[in-house]
N, C-alpha and C positions, 0 to 999 in steps of 0.2 A: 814209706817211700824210700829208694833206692838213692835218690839223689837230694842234695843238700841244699842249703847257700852257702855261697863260697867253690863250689868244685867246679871245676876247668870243665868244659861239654864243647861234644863235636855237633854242630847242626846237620843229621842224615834227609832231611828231606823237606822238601817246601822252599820258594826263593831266597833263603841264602842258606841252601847247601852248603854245607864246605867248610862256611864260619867257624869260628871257635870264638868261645867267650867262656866269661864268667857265669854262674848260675846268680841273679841279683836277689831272685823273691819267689818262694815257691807254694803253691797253691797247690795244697793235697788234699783237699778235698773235690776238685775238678782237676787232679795229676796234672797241673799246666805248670812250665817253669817260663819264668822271665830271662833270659840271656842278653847280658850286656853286648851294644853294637846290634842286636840280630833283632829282625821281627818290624822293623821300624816304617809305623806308619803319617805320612803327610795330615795335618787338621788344621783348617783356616779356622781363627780366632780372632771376636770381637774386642775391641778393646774396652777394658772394665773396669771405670779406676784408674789407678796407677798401672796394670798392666799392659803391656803393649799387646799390639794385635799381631797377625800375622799369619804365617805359615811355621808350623813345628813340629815334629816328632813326637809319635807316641808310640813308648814302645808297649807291643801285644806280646801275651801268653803264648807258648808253641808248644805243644802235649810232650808228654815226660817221652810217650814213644820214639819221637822223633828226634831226640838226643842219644846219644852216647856220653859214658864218660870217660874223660881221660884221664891215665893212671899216671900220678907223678914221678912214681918211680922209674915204671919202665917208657914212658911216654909212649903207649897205643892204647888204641881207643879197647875199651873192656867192658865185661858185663860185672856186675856186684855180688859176690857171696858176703858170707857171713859167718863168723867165727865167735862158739863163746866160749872165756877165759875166766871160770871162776863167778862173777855174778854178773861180769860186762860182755854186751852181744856189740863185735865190731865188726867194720866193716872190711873186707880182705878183696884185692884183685884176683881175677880170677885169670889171667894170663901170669903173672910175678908170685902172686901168694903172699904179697904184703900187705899190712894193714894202711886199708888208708885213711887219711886224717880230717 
């Protein structure tokens, strides 16, 4: 998979377009990523215990397609190649040509 945890992603499509966030937790085996801030849905909760109840955010999965990521160096949104150096395959922008980290 192309994208990490930890890399900056643009959100291309579904209600919040536009977003930018962090990638938090990624699921490659269903290519879903979690993006911090984005995806964010309402669940009324009973109380259970010591937990309160209430209304809270749960953040959902939003498919790897539906990101981009962004390149630190050159700050635009890019697609992923890949470069190998000896026994290591890394990962290189494909607008800048640098490795990203």
């Amino acid at each position: 998979m192309k994208i990490k945890k930890g890399d900056k992603v643009k959100i291309l499509l579904g209600k919040d377009r536009g977003k930018e966030g962090a990638v938090e937790y990624v699921l490659a085996k269903d290519k879903k990523v979690f993006v911090s801030g984005a995806n964010l849905y309402k669940r009324h909760v009973k109380k259970m215990g010591n937990v309160d109840g209430g209304i809270i955010d749960i953040p959902k999965a939003v498919d790897v397609s539906n990101v981009c990521l962004i390149c630190l160096s050159c700050k635009k949104l890019t697609k992923v190649g890949y470069k190998i150096v000896g026994n290591e395959k890394m990962r290189v922008c494909k607008k800048c040509k640098k490795e990203i980290k």
